[in-house]
N, C-alpha and C positions, 0 to 999 in steps of 0.2 A: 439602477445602472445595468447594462446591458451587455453582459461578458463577450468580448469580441477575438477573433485568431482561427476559429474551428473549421467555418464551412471552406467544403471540400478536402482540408487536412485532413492527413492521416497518421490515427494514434493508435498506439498498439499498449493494451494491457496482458498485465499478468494479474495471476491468482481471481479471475473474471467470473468464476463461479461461485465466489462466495458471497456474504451479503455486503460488505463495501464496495468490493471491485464489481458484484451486478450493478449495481447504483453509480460506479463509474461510468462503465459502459454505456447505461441508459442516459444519463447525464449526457457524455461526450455526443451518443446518437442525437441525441434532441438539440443539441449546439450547431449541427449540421456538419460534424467531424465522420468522418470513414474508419469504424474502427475493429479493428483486429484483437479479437477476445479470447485469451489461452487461460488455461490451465490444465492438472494432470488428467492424464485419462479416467479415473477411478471418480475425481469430480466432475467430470463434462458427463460420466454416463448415468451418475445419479438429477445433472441438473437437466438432461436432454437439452440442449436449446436449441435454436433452430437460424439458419443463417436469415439476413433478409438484406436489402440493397444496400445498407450503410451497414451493414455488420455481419462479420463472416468471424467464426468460432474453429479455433487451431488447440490440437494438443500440446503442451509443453510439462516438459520437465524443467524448473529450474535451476539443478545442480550439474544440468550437463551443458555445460558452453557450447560446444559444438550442433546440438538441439537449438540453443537461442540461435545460435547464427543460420542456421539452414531456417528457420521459423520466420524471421525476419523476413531473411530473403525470397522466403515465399511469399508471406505478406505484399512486398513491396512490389514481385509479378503482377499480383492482383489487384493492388488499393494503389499503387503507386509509392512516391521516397515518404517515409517514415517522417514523421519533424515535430512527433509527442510521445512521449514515455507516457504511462504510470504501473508503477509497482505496487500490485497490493500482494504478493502471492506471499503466506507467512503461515507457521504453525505453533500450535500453543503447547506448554509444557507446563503442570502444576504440581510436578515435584518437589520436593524438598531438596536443596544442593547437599543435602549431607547423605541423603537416599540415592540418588537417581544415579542410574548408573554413567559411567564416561560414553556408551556408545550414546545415552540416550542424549546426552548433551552434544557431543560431534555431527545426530542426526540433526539437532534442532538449530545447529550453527552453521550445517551446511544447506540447510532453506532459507532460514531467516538472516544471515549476514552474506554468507557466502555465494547461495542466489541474489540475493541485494548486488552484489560486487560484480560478479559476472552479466546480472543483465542490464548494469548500470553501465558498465563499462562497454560493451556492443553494445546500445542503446547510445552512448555519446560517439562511438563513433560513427555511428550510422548518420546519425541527425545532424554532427559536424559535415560529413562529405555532404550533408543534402541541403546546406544553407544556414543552418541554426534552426534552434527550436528551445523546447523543453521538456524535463524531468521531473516529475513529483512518485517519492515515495512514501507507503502508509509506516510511520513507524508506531510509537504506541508512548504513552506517557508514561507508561515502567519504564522505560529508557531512562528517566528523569529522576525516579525515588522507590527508593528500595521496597520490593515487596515481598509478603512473606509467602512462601511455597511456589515461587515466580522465577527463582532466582537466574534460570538458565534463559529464560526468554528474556529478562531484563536487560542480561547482560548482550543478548544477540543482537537484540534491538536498539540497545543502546550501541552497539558495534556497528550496525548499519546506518546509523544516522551520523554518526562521525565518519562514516565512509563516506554517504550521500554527498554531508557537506565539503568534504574534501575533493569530491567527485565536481562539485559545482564552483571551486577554485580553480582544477586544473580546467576545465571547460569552457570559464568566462570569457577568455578571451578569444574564444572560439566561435564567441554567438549561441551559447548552448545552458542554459539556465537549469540548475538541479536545485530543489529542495526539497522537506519532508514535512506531511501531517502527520503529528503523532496525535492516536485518537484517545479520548477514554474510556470506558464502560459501552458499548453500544449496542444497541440491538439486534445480536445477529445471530446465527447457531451457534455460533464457535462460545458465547457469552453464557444463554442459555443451557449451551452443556455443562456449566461448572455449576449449575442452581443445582440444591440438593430438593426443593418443593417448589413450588406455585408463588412463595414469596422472595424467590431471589431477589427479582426487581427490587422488590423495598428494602432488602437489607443489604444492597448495591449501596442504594443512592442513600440511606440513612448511615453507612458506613461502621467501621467494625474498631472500636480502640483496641480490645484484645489482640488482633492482628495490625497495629498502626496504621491502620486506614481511615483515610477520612471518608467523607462522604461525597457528593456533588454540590456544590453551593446553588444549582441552579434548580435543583429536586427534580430530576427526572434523569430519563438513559439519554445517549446519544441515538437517533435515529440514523442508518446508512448514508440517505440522501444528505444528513449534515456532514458527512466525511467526504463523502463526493465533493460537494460545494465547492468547501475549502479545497480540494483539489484541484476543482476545475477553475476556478480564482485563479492558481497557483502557475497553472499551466495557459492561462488567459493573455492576451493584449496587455489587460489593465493590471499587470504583472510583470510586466518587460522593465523593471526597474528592481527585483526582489531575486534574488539567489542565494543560497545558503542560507536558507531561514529555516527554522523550526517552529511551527506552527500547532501549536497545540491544542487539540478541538476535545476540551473536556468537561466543558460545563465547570469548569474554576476547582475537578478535583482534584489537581495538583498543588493549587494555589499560586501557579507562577503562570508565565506569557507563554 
């Protein structure tokens, strides 16, 4: 089947420099979508990219509203009205909630939930004045079951996807469609930085009972391009019937849908 909605649309991401949201980007480019790729400045200058006719690279902050909305609206000078979200933009924290200190958690809540909120919220209304569209954001399958030394990112992410979906109730009947992937294990730096050797990967996917973790029932990581997928699915034609879903792209290690 042949994902249809994209050529000529224009979609704008966040968090675009890291390894899901590059694999959005290139996704949406290859769908024949026009897309407007942000993230912080400290990541656009470690990834250099480069702009090209279907894809132009903008800095954002995502805890300052006033940044989303002037961002947008340049965007939309350029590429034209806005009528695709996706948010990947999010940070990790592998503290202990009995260790970490209160700023490090208010830092971690006001990217990952509190960014969520803000560019969800401009984000529906942009895409409402411009006819209808869609939202998809990355949340994570911690959202779903408790993990150990996670506790402040579970709780964010699990904050964001009950926003998402909340977000995609007040917006339905606006022609404006919001849902979230929540990923598992994938292949990406942000994964890779918590391996303390060469054998992360297997002792990911082979999973840890000491820490009540299971494994991946499918024996292997997620690759970026399968988070994409499911996003670009979400945000697709063959999609205009799904809002408020939670989509969980984990290789079965959660054990639920």
């Amino acid at each position: 089947m042949q994902l249809t909605g994209f050529e000529g649309r224009h979609a704008f991401v966040t968090g675009a420099a890291g390894g899901v949201g590059q694999a959005i980007v290139d996704t949406l480019g290859g769908a024949g979508a026009l897309v407007t790729a942000t993230d912080t400045a400290q990541s656009l200058a470690a990834l250099a990219p480069q702009d090209g006719a279907r894809t132009r690279w903008q800095e954002l902050d995502v805890t300052v509203e006033k940044d989303i909305v002037n961002c947008i609206a340049d965007a939309e000078n350029h590429f034209g009205p806005v009528q695709l979200g996706a948010h990947a933009a999010g940070v990790l924290n592998t503290e202990s909630l009995m260790d970490m200190s209160s700023q490090n958690w208010r830092t971690l809540f006001s990217v990952n939930a509190e960014g969520a909120f803000l560019v969800g919220r401009t984000l529906g209304r942009v895409i409402t004045q411009n006819g209808g569209g869609a939202i998809v954001m990355i949340g994570s399958n911690a959202a779903g079951i408790p993990r150990m030394n996670m506790g402040a990112y579970a709780a964010s992410k699990a904050a964001m996807t009950m926003m998402a979906r909340c977000l995609g109730l007040e917006l339905a009947s606006r022609n404006v469609r919001c849902n979230v992937v929540a990923p598992g294990s994938t292949l990406t730096p942000m994964l890779q930085g918590m391996w303390a050797d060469e054998n992360g990967a297997d002792m990911v996917i082979a999973g840890n009972p000491q820490q009540f973790r299971t494994g991946i029932p499918l024996g292997k990581l997620a690759q970026p391009e399968d988070i994409a997928q499911a996003a670009i699915y979400l945000l697709s034609d063959q999609a205009g019937h799904v809002t408020m879903a939670d989509l969980y792209v984990d290789g079965g290690a959660t054990l639920r849908a």
